[in-house]
PAKOLNU-870428 format. One record per residue (C-alpha): x, y, z; chain. Coordinates in Angstrom, 3 decimals. Layout:
<pts>
east|north|up|unit
X|Y|Z|A
...
</pts>
This chain:
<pts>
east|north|up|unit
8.453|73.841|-112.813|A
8.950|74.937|-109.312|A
6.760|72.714|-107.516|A
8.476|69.510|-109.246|A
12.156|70.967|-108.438|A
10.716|71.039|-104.694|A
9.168|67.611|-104.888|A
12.640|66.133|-106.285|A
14.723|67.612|-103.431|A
12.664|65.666|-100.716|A
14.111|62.599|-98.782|A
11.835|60.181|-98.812|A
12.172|57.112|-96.826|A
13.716|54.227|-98.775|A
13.491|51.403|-95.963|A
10.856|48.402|-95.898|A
9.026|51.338|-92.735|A
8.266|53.479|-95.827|A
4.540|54.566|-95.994|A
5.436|55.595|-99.620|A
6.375|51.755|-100.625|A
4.203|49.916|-103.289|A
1.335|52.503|-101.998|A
-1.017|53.367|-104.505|A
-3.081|55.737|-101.895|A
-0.078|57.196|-100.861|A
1.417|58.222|-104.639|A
-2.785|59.876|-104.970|A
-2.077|61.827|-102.150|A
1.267|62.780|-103.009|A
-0.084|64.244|-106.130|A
-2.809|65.704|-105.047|A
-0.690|67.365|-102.232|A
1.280|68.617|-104.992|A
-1.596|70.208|-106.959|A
-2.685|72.244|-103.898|A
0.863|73.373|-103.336|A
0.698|74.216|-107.319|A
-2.615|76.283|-106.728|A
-1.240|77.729|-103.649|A
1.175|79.409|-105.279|A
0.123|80.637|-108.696|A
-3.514|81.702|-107.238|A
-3.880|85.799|-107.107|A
-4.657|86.644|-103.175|A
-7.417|88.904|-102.779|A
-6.268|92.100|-101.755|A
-7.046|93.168|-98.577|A
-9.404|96.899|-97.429|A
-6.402|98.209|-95.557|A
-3.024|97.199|-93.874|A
-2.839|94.291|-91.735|A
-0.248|93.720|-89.281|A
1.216|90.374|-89.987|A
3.494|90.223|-86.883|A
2.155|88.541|-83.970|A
0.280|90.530|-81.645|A
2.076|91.147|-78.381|A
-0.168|91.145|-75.322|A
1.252|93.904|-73.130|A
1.696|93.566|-69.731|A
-0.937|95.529|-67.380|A
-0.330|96.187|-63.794|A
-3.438|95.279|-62.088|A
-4.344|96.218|-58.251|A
-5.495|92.922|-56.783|A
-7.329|94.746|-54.539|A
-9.233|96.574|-56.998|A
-12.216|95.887|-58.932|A
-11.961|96.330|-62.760|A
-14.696|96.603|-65.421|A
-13.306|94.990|-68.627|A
-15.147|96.383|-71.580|A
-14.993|94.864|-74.964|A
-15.942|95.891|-78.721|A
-16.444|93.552|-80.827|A
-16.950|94.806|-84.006|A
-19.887|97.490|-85.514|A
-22.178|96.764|-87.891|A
-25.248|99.095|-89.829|A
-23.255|101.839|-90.285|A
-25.795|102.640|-93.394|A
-23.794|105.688|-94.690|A
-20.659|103.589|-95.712|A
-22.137|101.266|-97.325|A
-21.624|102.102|-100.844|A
-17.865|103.183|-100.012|A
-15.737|101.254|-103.008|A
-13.309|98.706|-101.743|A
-10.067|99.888|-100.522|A
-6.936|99.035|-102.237|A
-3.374|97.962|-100.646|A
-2.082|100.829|-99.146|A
-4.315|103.172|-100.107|A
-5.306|105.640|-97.644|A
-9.298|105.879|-96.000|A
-11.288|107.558|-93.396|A
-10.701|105.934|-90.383|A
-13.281|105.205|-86.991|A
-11.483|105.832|-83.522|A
-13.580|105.402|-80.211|A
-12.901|107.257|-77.838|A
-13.807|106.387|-73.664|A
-14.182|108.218|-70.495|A
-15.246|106.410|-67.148|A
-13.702|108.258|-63.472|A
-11.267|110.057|-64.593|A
-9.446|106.884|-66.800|A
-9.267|107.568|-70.592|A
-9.106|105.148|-73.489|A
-8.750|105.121|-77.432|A
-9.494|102.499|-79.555|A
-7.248|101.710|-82.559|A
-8.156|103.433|-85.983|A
-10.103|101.390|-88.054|A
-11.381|102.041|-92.001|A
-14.715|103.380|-92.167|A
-17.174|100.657|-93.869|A
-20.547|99.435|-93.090|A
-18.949|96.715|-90.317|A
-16.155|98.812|-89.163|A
-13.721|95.735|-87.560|A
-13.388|97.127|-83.913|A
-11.953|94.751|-81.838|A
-10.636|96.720|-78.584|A
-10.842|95.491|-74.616|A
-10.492|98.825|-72.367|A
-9.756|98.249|-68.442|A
-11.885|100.539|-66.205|A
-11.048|100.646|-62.415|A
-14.210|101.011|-60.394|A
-12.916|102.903|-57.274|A
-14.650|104.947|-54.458|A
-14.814|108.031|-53.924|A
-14.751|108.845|-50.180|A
-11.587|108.949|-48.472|A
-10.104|106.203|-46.760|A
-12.146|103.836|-48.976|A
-9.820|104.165|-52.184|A
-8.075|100.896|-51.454|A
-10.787|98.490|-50.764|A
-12.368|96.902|-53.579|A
-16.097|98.174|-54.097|A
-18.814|95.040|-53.752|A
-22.009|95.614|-55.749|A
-23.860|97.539|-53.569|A
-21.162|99.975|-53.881|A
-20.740|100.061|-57.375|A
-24.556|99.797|-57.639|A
-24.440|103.367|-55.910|A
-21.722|105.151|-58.397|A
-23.755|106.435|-61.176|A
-21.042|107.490|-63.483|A
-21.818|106.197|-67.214|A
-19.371|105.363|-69.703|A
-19.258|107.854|-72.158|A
-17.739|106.946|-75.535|A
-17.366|109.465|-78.447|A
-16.535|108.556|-82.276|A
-14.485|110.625|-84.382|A
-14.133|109.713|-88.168|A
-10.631|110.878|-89.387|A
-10.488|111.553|-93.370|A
-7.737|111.413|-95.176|A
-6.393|114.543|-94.542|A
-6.198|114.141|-91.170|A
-9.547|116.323|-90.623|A
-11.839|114.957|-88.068|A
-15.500|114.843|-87.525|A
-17.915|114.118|-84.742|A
-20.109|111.431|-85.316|A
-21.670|110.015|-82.056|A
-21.553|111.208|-78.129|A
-22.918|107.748|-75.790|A
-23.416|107.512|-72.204|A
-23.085|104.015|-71.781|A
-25.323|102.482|-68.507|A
-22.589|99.740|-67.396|A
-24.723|98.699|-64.016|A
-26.677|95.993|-65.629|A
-23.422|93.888|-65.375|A
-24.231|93.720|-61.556|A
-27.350|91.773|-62.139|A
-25.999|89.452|-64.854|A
-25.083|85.796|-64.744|A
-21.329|85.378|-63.699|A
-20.581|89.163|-63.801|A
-20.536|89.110|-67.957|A
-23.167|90.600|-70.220|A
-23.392|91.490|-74.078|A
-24.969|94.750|-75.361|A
-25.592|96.068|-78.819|A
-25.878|99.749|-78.706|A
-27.481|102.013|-81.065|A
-25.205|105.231|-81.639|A
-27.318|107.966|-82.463|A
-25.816|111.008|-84.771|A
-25.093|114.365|-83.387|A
-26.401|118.240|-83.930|A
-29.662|118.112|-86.676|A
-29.072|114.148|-86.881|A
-29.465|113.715|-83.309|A
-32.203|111.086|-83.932|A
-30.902|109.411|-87.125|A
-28.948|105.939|-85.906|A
-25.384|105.710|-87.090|A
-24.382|102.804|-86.047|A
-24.801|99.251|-83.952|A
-21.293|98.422|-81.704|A
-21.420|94.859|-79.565|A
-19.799|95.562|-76.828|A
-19.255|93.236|-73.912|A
-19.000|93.714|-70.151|A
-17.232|91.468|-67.768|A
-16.417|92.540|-64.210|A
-12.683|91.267|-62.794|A
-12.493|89.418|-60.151|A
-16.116|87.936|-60.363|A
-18.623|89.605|-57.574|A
-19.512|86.557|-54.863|A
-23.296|87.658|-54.490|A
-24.861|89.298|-57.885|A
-27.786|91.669|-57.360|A
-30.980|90.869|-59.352|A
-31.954|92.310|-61.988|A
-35.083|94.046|-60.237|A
-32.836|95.870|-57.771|A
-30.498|96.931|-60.659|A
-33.516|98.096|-62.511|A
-35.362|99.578|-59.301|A
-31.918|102.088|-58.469|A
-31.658|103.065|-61.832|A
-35.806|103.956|-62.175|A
-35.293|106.120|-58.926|A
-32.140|108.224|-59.957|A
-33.910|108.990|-63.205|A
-36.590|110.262|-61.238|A
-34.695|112.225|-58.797|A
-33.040|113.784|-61.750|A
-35.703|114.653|-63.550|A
-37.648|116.317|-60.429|A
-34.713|118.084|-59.855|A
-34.728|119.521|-63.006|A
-38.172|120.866|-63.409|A
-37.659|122.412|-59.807|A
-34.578|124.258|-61.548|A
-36.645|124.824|-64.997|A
-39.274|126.218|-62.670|A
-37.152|128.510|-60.392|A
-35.651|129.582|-63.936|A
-38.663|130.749|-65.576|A
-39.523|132.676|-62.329|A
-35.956|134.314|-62.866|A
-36.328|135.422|-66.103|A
-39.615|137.003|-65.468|A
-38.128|138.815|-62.390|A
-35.128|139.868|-64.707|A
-37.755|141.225|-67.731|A
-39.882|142.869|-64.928|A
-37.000|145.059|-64.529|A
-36.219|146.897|-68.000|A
-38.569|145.619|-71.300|A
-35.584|145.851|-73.350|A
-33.881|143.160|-71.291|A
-35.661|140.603|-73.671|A
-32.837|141.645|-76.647|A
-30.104|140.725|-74.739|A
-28.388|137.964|-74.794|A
-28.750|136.225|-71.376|A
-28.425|132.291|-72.226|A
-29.824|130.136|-69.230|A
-29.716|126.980|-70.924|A
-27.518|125.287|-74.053|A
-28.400|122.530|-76.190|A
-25.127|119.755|-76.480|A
-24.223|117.814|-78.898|A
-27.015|115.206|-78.227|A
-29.607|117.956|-79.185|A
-30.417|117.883|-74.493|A
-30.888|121.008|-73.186|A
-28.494|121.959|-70.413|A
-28.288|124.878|-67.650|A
-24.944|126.804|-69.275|A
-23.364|126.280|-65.722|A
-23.035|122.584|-66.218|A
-20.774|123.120|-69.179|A
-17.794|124.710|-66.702|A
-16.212|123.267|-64.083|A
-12.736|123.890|-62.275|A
-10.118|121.522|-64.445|A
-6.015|121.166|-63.296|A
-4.188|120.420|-65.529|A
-1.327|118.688|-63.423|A
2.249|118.980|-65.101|A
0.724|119.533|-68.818|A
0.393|123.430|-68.283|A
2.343|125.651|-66.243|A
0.280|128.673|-66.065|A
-2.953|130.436|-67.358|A
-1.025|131.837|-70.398|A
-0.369|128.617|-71.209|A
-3.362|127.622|-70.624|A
-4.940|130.170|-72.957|A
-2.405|129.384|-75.613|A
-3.122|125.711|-75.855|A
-6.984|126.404|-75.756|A
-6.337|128.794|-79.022|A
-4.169|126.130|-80.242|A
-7.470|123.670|-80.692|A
-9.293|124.302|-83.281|A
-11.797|127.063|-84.662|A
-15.408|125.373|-86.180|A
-19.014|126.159|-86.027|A
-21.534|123.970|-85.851|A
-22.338|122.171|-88.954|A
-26.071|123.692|-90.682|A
-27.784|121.387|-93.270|A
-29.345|124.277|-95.552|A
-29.263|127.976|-95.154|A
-30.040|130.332|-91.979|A
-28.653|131.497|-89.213|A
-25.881|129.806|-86.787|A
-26.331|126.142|-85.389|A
-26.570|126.345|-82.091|A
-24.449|123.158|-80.518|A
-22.292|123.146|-77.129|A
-20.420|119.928|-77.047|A
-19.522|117.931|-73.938|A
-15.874|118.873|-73.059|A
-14.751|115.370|-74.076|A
-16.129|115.579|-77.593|A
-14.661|118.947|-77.867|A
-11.335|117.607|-76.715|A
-11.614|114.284|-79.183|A
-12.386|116.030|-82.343|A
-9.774|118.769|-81.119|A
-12.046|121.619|-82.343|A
-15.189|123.289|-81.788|A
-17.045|126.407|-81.606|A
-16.252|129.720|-79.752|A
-18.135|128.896|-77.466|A
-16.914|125.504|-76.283|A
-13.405|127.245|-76.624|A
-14.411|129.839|-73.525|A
-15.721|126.980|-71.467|A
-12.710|124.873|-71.506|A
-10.800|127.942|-70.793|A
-12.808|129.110|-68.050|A
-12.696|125.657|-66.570|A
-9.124|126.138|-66.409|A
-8.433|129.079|-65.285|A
-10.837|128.207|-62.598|A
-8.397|125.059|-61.699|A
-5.249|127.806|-61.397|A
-7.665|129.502|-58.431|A
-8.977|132.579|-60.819|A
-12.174|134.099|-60.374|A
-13.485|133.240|-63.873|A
-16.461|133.564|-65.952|A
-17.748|132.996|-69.599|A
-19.270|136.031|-70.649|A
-21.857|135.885|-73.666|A
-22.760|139.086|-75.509|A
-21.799|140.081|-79.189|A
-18.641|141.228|-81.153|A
-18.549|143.525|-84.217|A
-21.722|143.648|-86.687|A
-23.506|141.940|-83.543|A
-22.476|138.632|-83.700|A
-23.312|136.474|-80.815|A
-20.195|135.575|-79.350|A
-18.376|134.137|-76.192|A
-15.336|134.700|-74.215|A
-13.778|135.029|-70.997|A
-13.588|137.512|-68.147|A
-11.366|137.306|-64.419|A
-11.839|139.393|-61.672|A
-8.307|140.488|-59.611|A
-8.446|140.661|-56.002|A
-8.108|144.556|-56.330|A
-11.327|145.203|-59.476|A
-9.124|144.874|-62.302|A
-11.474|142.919|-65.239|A
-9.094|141.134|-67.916|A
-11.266|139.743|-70.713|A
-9.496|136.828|-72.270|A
-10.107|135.719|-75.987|A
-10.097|132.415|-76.224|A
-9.771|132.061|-79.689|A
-6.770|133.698|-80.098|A
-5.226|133.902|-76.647|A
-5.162|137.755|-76.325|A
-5.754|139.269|-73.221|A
-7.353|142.667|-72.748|A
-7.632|144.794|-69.502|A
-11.340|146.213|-69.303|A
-11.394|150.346|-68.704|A
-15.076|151.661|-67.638|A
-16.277|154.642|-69.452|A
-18.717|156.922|-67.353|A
-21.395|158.644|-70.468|A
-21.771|161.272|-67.714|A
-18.004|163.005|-68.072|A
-18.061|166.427|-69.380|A
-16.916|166.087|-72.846|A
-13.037|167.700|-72.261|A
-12.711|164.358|-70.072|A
-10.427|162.252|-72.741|A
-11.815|158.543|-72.340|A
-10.072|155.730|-72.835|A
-10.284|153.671|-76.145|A
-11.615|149.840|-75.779|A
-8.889|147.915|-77.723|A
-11.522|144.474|-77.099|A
-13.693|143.666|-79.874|A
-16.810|142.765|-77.959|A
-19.579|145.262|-78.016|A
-22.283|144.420|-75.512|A
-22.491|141.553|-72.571|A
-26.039|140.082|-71.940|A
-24.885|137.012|-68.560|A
-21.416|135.966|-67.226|A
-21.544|132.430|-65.418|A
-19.221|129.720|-64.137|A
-19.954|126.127|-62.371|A
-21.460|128.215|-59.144|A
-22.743|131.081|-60.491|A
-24.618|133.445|-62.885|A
-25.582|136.657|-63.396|A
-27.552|138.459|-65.873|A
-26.766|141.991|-66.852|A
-29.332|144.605|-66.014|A
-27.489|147.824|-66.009|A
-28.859|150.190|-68.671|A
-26.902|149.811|-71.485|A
-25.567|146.090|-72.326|A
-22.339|148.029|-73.699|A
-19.040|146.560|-72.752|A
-17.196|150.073|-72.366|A
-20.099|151.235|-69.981|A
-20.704|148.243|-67.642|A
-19.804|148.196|-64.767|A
-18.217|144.775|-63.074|A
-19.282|145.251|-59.777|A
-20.793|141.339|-59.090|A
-22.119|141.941|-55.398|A
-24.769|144.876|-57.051|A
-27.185|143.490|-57.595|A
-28.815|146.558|-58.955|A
-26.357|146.386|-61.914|A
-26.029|141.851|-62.095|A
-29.192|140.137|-60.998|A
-27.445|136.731|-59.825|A
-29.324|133.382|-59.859|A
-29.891|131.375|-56.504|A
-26.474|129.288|-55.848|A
-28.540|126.834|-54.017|A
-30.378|126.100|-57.517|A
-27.641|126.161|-59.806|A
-25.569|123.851|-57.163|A
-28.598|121.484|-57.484|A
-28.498|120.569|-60.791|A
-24.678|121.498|-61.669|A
-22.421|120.293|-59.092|A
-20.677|117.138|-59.474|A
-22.642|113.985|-58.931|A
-25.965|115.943|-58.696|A
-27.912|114.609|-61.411|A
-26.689|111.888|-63.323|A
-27.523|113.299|-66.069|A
-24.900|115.450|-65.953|A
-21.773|114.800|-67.623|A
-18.284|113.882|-66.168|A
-15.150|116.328|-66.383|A
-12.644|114.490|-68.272|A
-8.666|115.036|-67.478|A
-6.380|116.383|-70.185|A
-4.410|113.714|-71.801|A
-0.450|114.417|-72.370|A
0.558|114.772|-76.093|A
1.365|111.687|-78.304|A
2.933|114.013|-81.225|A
6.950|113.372|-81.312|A
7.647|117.255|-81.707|A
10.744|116.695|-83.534|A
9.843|113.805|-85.974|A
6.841|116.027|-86.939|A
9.000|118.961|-87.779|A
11.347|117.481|-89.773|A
8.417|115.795|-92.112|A
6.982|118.796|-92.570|A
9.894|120.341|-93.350|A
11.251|117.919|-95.793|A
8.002|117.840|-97.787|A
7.715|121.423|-97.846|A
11.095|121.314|-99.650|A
9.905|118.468|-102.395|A
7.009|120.716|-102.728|A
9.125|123.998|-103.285|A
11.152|122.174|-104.846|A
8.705|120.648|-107.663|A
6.515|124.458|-107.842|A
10.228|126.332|-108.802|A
10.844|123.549|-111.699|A
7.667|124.040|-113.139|A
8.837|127.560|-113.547|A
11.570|126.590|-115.272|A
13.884|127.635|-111.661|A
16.491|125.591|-110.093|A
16.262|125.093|-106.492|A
19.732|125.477|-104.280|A
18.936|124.717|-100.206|A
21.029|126.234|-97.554|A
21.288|124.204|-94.746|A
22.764|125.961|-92.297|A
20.835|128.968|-92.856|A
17.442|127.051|-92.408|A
18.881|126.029|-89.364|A
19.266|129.761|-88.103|A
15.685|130.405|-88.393|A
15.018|127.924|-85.445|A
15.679|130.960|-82.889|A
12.938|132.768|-84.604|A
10.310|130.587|-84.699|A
10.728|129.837|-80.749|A
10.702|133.722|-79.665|A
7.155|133.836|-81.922|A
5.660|130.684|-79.584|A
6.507|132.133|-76.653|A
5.343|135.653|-77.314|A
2.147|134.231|-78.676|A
1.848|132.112|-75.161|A
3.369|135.031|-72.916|A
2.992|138.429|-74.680|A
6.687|138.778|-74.363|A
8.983|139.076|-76.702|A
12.706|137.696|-76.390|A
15.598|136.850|-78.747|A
15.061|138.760|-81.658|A
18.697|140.768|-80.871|A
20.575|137.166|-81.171|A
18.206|136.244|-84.312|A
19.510|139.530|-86.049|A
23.019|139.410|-85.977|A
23.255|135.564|-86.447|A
21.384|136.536|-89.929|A
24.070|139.913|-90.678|A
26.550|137.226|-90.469|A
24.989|134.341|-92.646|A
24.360|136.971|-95.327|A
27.686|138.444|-97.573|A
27.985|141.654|-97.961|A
26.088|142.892|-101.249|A
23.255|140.136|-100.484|A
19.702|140.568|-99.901|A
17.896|138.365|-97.266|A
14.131|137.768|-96.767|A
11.913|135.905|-94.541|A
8.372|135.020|-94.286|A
6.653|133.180|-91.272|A
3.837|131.713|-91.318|A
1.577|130.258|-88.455|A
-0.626|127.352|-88.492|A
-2.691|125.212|-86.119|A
-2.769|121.412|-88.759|A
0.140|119.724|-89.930|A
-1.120|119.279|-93.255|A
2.117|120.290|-95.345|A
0.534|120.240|-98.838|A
-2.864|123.388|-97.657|A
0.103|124.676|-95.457|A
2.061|125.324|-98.821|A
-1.072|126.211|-100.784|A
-1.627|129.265|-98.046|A
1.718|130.604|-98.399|A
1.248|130.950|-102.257|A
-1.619|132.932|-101.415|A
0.811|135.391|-99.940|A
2.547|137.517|-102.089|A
5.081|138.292|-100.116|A
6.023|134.470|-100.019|A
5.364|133.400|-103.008|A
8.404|136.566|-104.026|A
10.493|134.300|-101.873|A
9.379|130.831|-103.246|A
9.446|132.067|-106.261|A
12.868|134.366|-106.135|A
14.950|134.433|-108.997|A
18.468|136.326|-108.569|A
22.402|135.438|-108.630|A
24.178|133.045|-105.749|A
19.928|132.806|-104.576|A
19.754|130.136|-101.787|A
16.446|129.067|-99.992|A
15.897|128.199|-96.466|A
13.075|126.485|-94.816|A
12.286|125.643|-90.953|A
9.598|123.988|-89.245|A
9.155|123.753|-85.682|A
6.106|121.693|-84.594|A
5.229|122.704|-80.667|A
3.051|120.625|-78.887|A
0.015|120.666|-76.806|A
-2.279|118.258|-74.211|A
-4.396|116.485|-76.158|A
-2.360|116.112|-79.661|A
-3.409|120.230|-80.231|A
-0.204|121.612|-82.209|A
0.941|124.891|-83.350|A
3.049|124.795|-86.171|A
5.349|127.529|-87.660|A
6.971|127.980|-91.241|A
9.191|130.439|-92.075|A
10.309|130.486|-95.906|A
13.641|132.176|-96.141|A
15.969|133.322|-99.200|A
19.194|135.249|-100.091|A
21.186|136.197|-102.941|A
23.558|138.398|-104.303|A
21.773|142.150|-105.745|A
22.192|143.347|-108.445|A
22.165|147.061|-109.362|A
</pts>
């Protein structure tokens, strides 16, 4: 066979230095060499869970600050992840739910590389944390131990499980202590840490991940493990007196603010929020003044790419009410969606980095629903509310109940019906006017006979940066990694498969024109930009570049269609619901010619807003 046409085509020496001479060993081990080529070849490899990359892996170069100290943290691998362990074995090329960690440590961000979900999910990552100073003039000499015994920022690592359909899912927020490195043996230590599940599972484990620490270059004098041990006893204590003082002063507050009006208890003035981590924290804490650098221009923007993330409440295992869960602004940003409220703090936070007086404002929308957005107050008393779910902005117009009845009020065009607290990272204010109505309030923060405000001292010690260490770092926004263009153009070109395959199941023939697919482009960039500005532009040049794509005697219609995923196939299964496009999807007529366009437009942290407009024209008939 095979293996004997190989054998015959070898050289073998021929010369009195041949091993292979009169060698009885050597003709056994010939053969046998032979056999295990034989089974080498005609064995069945076991197919492996998922893809493996078979080129070589290419370390990539890293430029390194010798004058820096670095904290090189390594996973190496997961284990007990109970929930996956009946998952059946994957198959080559197959798609699975896939683990990504996610890392925050001073302002440096990391993600791991997907991995499938199984029991032992195969992380094998190194991340590169700079431990710098803070104060100025100090940011260029590297920190010895007793300095980086001093900065009490943990690591906090988030994991997301991605399903197949590109849907993602919190499954564990960590605040990893890193000091014990400082006491350890050479600078390296090993940990295994438990991840604990989030919302009603806070206290169920997830998962085990051994992760290693190892601190470049190596620290001359190590501290012991006593003084590590002894620094991190007394911040916990200092953190947790500080809290009870503010828990204390809080309770005094509300009993001050309930003093004033009985019906005060009904409202909706929220002091403290529970995160993900099931930990109660002062609402403050959850806002804090975030710039954005070069990835947004302005607050419109801003708003736009806040609406852009996505819209999900918290998670309820059985029937009641509402979950109540605020996540951590990096576990909101990670997972890329959250609730309405985590929506108004990142927004706030935001608008507070472009140098507007913000504030989250809780109260209730239509049918009473609790509810949360966002409220700025001009330099000369104008009050914009700002939805942060779907980027609208509303100018607030008081109503006095006391005008004579010929006095024409104006109509609220907001749907929020009464405001219980505003706050920000400084301050917060509960509403004790008479009615809690948003068209009679009064925004008038400095009276305090219509906003009881909290002490600033208090909320400063317990919600300013490095106050507590419990409280958890402000992460930067992370440019986009979505290739605008290549993302467009897939969509696109499945969309058309799928129109494509739903027309010949009708029995219709499908007939694409190009060019007029291309002249929807104009379109669906005017709609982005009024959504982000409120302004629209372009729709003259849109509307005679269509007169003269379409004959005379032809009929044209369009249908777009917004959406904040990229999953073509429930993108398609939307329109259908539409009757309006499934006419054109669906159009049956003579010369009839379909046009499609996608335009993907991206957002910091991967967020994307996608838009579809289904097109069609043909010749009517009377």
């Amino acid at each position: 066979g095979i293996i004997d046409d190989v054998v015959n085509e070898l050289n073998f020496l021929s010369g009195p230095d041949s091993p292979f001479i009169n060698s009885k060993e050597n003709e056994q081990e010939l053969s046998n060499k032979k056999e295990m080529l034989q089974q080498e070849v005609t064995s069945t490899p076991k197919p492996p869970t998922h893809f493996v990359d078979k080129e070589p892996r290419v370390l990539r170069r890293t430029n390194i600050d010798p004058s820096r100290r670095y904290l090189y943290l390594q996973v190496l691998g997961g284990k007990a992840f109970l929930e996956y362990l009946q998952e059946p074995e994957m198959l080559p090329g197959q798609a699975c739910s896939t683990f990504t960690l996610c890392l925050h440590f001073r302002n440096q961000r990391f993600w791991s590389k997907p991995v499938p979900c199984t029991c032992e999910p195969d992380f094998h990552d190194g991340f590169l944390l700079e431990v710098h100073r803070d104060s100025l003039g100090d940011g260029c000499k590297m920190a010895d131990a007793t300095t980086m015994l001093s900065i009490c920022d943990p690591v906090h690592m988030i994991l997301i499980r991605t399903d197949t359909s590109g849907d993602t899912t919190l499954v564990a927020s960590y605040f990893l202590e890193w000091r014990s490195v400082l006491g350890s043996v050479n600078g390296i230590t090993s940990l295994a840490v438990e991840l604990l599940g989030v919302g009603t599972e806070c206290k169920v484990s997830v998962g085990i991940l051994d992760i290693k620490l190892e601190l470049y270059p190596r620290i001359n004098q190590t501290l012991s493990q006593e003084v590590v041990r002894t620094q991190l006893s007394l911040e916990r204590q200092r953190t947790a007196e500080k809290e009870r003082l503010f828990l204390v002063y809080a309770k005094q507050w509300w009993r001050e603010y309930l003093q004033i009006r009985p019906l005060h208890n009904t409202r909706l003035v929220k002091i403290f929020a529970q995160d993900e981590n099931c930990i109660n924290r002062p609402v403050c804490s959850y806002v804090r003044p975030l710039r954005a650098g070069r990835l947004l221009d302005t607050p419109r923007q801003a708003a736009r790419f806040v609406n852009v993330l996505g819209y999900e409440r918290a998670p309820v295992v059985g029937g009641g009410g509402k979950q109540e869960q605020w996540c951590t602004l990096l576990a909101f940003l990670c997972r890329n969606k959250g609730d309405c409220e985590d929506h108004a703090n990142l927004l706030c936070s935001l608008l507070l980095g472009y140098g507007l007086d913000a504030f989250v404002c809780i109260g209730t929308k239509a049918k009473g629903i609790p509810h949360a957005w966002v409220m700025t107050c001009s330099t000369d008393g104008t009050i914009i509310f700002w939805e942060s779910l779907t980027g609208h902005r509303y100018v607030h117009k008081h109503i006095n109940p006391d005008d004579p009845p010929l006095i024409e009020q104006p109509k609220p065009l907001y749907p929020y019906r009464t405001i219980g607290c505003i706050f920000n990272h400084q301050r917060f204010l509960g509403n004790c006017q008479p009615s809690d109505a948003v068209e009679l309030c009064i925004f008038d923060l400095h009276d305090e006979s219509k906003w009881k405000p909290m002490s600033e001292e208090a909320i400063k010690s317990v919600c300013s940066p490095g106050s507590t260490t419990s409280l958890p770092p402000c992460p930067p926004l992370c440019a986009s990694m979505i290739d605008a263009a290549a993302v467009s153009n897939e969509i696109e070109l499945q969309l058309r498969v799928l129109v494509s395959e739903h027309r010949k199941d009708m029995g219709l023939t499908t007939v694409w024109d190009d060019q007029l697919s291309y002249l929807l482009s104009p379109a669906l960039a005017a709609y982005e930009i009024e959504r982000t500005t409120g302004i629209s532009s372009g729709n003259e040049e849109f509307q005679d570049a269509i007169r003269r794509a379409v004959p005379d005697g032809h009929t044209f219609k369009g249908f777009p269609i917004h959406f904040l995923h990229r999953n073509s196939r429930r993108a398609f299964a939307t329109c259908l619901r539409s009757s309006f496009c499934e006419e054109i999807i669906c159009c049956r007529g003579d010369q009839m010619r379909l046009a499609v366009r996608v335009r993907a437009f991206p957002y910091p942290e991967s967020a994307c807003a996608v838009w579809i407009m289904f097109a069609c024209k043909y010749r009517s008939v009377v």
